[in-house]
C-alpha positions in Angstrom: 115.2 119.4 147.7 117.9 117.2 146.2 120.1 118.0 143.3 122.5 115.4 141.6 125.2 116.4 138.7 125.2 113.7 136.1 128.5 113.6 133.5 127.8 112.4 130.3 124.5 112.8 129.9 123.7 113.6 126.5 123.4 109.7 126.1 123.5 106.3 126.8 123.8 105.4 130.6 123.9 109.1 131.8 121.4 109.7 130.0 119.2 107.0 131.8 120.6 107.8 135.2 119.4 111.3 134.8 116.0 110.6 133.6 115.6 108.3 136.9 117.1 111.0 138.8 114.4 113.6 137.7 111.8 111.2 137.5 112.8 110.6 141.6 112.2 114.3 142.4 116.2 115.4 141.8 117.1 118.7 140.5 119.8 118.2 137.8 123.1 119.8 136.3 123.4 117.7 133.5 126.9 117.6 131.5 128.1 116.2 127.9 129.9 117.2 124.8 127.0 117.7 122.5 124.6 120.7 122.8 121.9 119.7 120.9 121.3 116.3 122.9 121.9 117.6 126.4 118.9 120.5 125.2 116.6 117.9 124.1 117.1 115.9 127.6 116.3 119.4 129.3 112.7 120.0 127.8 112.2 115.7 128.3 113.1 116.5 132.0 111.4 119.8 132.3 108.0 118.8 130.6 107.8 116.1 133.1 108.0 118.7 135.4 111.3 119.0 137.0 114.4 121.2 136.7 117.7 120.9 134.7 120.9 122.6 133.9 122.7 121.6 130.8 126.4 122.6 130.9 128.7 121.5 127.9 131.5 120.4 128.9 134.2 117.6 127.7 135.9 116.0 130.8 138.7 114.9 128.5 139.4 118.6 128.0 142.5 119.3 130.9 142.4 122.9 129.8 140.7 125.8 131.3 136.7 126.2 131.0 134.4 129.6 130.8 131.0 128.4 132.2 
């Protein structure tokens, strides 16, 4: 099983690497600023049946994170 972590995912280019990742068999940790976005690329990724973890997160941010 392979897994892949895709930053920025919530749109544009990550958004279409990780849609190409899950539609290639990968299971996914997705990552991106915006909630909403990374929850509606879960159930696209999940109801083509494969598996994804949404983590918000803002690589800009240099200070500590709580995941």
């Amino acid at each position: 099983m392979r897994t892949a972590i895709v930053t920025g995912a919530s749109k544009g280019i990550g958004r279409t690497v990780a849609l190409k990742l899950a539609a290639m068999g990968y299971n996914l940790a997705v990552t991106g600023r915006t909630e909403t976005l990374l929850n509606e690329l879960k159930m696209e990724i999940e109801t083509g049946g494969g598996h994804c973890l949404p983590l918000v997160v803002d690589m800009q941010d240099t200070g500590p994170t709580d995941l």
